[in-house]
N, C-alpha and C positions, 0 to 999 in steps of 0.2 A: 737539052735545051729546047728541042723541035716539043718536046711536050708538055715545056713548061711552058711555050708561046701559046702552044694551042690551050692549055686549060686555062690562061688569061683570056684568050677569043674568048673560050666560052662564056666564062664569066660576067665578058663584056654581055655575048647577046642573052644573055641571061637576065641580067641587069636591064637591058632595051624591054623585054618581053614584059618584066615588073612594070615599067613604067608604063607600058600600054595597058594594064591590068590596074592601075592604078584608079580607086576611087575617093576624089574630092573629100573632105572632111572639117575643113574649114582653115587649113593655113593660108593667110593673110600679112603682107606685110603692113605695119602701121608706119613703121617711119625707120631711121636710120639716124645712125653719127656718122659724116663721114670728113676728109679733108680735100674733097673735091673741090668746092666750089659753095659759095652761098646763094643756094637754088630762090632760096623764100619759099620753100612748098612746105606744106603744113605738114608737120612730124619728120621736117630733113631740118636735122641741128648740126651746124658745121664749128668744125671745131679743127684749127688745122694740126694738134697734137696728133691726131689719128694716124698715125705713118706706119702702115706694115703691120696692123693689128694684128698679132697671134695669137693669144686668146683672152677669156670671158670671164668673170666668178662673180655671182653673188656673195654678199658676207653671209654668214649663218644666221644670220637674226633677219636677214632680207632687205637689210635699211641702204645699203650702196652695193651697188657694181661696180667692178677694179676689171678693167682693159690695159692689156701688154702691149704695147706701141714697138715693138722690138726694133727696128728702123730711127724709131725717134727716140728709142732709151726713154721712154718713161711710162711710168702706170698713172692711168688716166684715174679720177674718183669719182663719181656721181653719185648722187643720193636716187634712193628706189621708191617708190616710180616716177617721183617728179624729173629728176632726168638734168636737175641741177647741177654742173659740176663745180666740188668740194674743194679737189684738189685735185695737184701735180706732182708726182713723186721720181723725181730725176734720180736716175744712173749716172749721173756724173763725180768721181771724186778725185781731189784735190790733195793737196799738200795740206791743208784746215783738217779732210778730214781722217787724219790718221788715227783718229779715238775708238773708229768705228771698228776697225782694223784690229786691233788687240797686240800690234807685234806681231801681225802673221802672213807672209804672203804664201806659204804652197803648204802641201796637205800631203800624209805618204809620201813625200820623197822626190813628188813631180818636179823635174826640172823645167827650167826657163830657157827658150832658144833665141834669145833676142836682148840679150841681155837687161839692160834696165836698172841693175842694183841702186838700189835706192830708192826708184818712181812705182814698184810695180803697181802699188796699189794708187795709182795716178790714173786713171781708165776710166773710159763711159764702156758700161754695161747693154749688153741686147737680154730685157728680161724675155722670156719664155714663157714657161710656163707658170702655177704659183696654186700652193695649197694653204689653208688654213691649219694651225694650233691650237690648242689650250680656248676653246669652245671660242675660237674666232679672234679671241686679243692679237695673236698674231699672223701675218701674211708672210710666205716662205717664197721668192721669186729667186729662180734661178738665171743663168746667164748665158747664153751660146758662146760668148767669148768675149774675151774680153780687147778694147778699141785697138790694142797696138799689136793684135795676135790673128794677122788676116789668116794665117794655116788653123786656126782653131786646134794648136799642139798643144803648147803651152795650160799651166793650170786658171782655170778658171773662177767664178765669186760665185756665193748666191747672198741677197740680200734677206736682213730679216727684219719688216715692218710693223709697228706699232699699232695698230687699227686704230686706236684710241685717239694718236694724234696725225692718223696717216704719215707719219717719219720714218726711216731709215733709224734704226737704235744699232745694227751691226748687219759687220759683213765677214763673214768664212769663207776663205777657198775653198776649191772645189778641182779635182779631178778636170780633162776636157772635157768640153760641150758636154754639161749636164742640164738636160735637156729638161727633167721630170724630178719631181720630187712627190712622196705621199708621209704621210703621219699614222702612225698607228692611232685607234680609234681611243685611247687613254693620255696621248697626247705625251709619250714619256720616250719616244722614239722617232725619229726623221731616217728617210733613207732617200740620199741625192743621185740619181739614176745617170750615168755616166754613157750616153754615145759613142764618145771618142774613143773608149779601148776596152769594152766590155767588164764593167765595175762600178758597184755602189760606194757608194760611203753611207755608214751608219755613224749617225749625230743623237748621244744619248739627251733629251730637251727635258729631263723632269725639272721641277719646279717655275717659277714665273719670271726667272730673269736671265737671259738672253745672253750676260758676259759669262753665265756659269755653262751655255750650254756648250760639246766638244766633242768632237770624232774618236768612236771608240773600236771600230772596224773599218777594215776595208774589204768587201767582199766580190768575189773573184767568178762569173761562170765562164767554166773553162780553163781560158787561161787568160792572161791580164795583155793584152795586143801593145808590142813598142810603140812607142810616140817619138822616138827619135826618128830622124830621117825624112819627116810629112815635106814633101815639096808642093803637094798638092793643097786640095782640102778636107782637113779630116770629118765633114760631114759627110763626105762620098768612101770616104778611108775608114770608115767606120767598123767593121768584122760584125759584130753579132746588132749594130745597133738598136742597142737598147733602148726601148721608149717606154709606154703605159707599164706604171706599176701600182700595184694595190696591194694594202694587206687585207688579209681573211679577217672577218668582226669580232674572231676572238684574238684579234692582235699574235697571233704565237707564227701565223706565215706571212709571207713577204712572196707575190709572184711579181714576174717581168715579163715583158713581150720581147721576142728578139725579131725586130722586123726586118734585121739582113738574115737571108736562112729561116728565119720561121721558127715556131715551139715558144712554149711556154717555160718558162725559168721560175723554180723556186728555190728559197732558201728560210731553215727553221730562225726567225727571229729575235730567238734570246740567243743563240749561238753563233749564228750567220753562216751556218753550214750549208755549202750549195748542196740542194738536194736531187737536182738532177731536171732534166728538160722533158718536155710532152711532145710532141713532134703533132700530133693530130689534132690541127689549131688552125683558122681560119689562114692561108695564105700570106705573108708577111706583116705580123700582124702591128697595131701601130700604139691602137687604145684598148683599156681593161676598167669596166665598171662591174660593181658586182651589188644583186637587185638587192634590196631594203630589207626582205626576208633571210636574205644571206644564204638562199640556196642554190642564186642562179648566175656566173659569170658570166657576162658579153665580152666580145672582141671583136673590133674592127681590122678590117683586112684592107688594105690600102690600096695594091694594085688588083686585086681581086676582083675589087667592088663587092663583097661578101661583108657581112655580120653573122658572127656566131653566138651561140649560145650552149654554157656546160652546165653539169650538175658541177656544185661546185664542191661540195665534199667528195663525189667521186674523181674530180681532179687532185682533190690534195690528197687524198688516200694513195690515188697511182703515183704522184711524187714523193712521198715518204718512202716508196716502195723501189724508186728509182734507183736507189744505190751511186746516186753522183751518174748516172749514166743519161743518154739518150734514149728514150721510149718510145711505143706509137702513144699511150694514154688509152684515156675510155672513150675518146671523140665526141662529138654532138651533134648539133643541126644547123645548117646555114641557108643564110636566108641574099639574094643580091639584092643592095640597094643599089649601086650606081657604079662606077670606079671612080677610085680615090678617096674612096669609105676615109677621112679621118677621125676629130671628136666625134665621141656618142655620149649620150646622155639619157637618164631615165625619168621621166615623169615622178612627181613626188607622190603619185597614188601606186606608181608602179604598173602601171597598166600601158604602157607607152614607153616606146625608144623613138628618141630623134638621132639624126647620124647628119653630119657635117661631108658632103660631095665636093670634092675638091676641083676633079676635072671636070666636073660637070654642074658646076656652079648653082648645087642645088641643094635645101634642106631635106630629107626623108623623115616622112612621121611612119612607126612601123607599131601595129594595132600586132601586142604582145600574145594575147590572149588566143587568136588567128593565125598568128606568124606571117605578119604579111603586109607588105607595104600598101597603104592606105591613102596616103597623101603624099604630096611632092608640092614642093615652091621653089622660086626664082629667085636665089640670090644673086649681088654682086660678085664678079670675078673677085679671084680665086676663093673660096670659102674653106677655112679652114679648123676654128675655132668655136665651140658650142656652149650655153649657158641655159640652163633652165631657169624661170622666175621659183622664189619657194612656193605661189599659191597654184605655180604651174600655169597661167596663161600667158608666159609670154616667150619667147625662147629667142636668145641672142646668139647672131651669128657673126664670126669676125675674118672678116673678108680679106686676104693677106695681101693676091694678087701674086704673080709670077713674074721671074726675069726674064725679060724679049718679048712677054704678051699683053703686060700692062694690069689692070684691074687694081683692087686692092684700095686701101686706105679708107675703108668705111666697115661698119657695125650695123647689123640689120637686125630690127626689132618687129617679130612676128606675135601674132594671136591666133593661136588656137581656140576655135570657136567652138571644138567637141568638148573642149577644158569647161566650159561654163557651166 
């Protein structure tokens, strides 16, 4: 424990030392959404949906931005870059709407500790995170838990959105607090990343209609953690909590970040065979982007304040090679932006990582090419949430804010002036 503190210290002043090393570049903020207050300042558009933003997406065509209100249950719509919003997409369902539902409230066998028969699917939603499908038609938002499940035990929803008419067309349980979700890059696979007891669900999504799609795995690293018995909350109850997952661009692997413990998690994606963990992995790690060329993974390290980078085929080589076990791997390079390293994200030329500072309420522009952080800005408290524009000059930041410190309930909209 004494040396797990201290190689936090370090981290920290490691991260202090970047910053004073840090040279200007051009991040600027230009304006913000927030539900503060209606300032009248030029580029502050108040809106007071904004509650608890946790994160950011562009659609793949670049025409709206969709904001998770996780606080206020809904995803926000704005059209890009006028900054018009479209639409409101409520977590709220009702007795109406049971159509969405299919007949289904749990998944695997999850039990309900609160009983309910009959209502479960009566709940407002906390969306989370959300990934696109099927070249953008669809938006995948998952749920921290569901209204009437304050221990976060119980099985939880994720929704699946229509881009076309921004609507809710279905909802699927879900495992606890599934936190993350990603899409194989052919769009013929979902895998919903499960916090609360160390487990995916695999959702086969081939073709274009949403009632056909249906869980065809449940995949396990490790061992599958009880959910009976949570007195507490199972965000904190978590064991390996799983977060950032991506598949490799030839869709055939599936990795996971286990940010309680640390390593990388994978598993063969036609099979959902766990293949075993990497241990020599950025400090509890949180996020997984992997760069455009498909040679290079990142990973955010939370309490660290570290971003790393692998080769990415020599990580999947050392996990096929894993045997289901614990490994060191081939390790990499790490680099401190701040602590509380959460979102990263890559520039669309690939030449740039932004990293979302949680504790330190701050954006990181890190100049790839150098390995080395470049620029810094001042977001609002807590930031935790990151978006890149498609043409790359603008990068969204979604500011959560913390329990007992305040902050939070705004979206910050910067310019990168080196992007021009």
């Amino acid at each position: 424990m004494k040396r797990q503190t201290f190689a936090l210290a370090l981290c920290a002043l490691l991260a202090a030392v970047a910053a004073a090393d840090t040279v200007g570049t051009g991040l600027q903020r230009k304006g913000r959404i927030q539900a503060l207050a209606d300032t009248g300042r030029a580029g502050d558009i108040y809106d007071p949906g904004v509650r608890s933003p946790k994160s950011a997406a562009f659609s793949p065509d670049g025409r709206k931005l969709y904001i998770n209100a996780l606080e206020g249950g809904e995803t926000l719509v704005y059209a890009w870059p006028s900054l018009k919003r479209l639409a409101v997409i409520r977590h709220d369902f009702g007795p109406g709407d049971a159509a969405l539902f299919r007949g289904e409230t749990t998944v695997f066998g999850y039990p309900y500790f609160n009983g309910r028969e009959g209502s479960r699917n009566v709940f407002g939603g906390k969306p989370v995170e959300m990934a696109f499908s099927h070249g953008g038609r669809y938006l995948w938002v998952p749920y921290y838990r569901r209204s009437f499940d304050p221990h976060a035990a119980s099985p939880s929803a994720l929704a699946i959105v229509d881009t076309r008419s921004d609507r809710i067309v279905r909802v699927m349980p879900t495992g606890p607090l599934p936190k993350y979700i990603a899409v194989s890059p052919d769009s013929t696979l979902a895998v919903v990343t499960h916090w609360g007891d160390n487990t995916l669900g695999a959702i086969d999504i081939r073709g274009d209609d949403p009632a056909r799609f249906r869980y065809t795995a449940h995949w396990i690293v490790e061992y599958r953690l009880p959910v009976e018995g949570i007195t507490g909350n199972r965000d904190s109850e978590c064991g390996f909590c799983l977060r950032g997952t991506v598949f490799t661009p030839d869709g055939k692997t599936v990795l996971v970040a286990r940010m309680g413990g640390g390593g990388l998690a994978g598993f063969e994606a036609a099979t959902g065979r766990y293949l075993g963990t990497l241990l020599d992995l950025v400090p509890n790690p949180r996020h997984l982007v992997v760069s455009q060329d498909g040679r290079t993974l990142y990973a955010s390290g939370n309490q660290s304040g570290l971003v790393g980078r692998y080769d990415l085929a020599a990580m999947v080589q050392a996990l096929y090679a894993a045997d289901g076990k614990r490994v060191d791997g081939p390790g990499g390079e790490t680099l401190a932006v701040g602590r509380g390293a959460r979102t990263i994200a890559l520039s669309p030329d690939g030449r740039t990582l932004y990293a979302a500072i949680n504790n330190e309420s701050g954006l990181v522009k890190v100049d790839l090419a150098r390995w080395r952080v470049v620029d810094r800005a001042a977001v609002d408290p807590f930031t935790v949430g990151l978006a890149v524009s498609p043409d790359g000059r603008t990068i969204v930041t979604t500011s959560q804010g913390r329990s007992g410190q305040g902050g939070g309930n705004s979206v910050g909209l910067y310019a990168d002036g080196a992007a021009d």
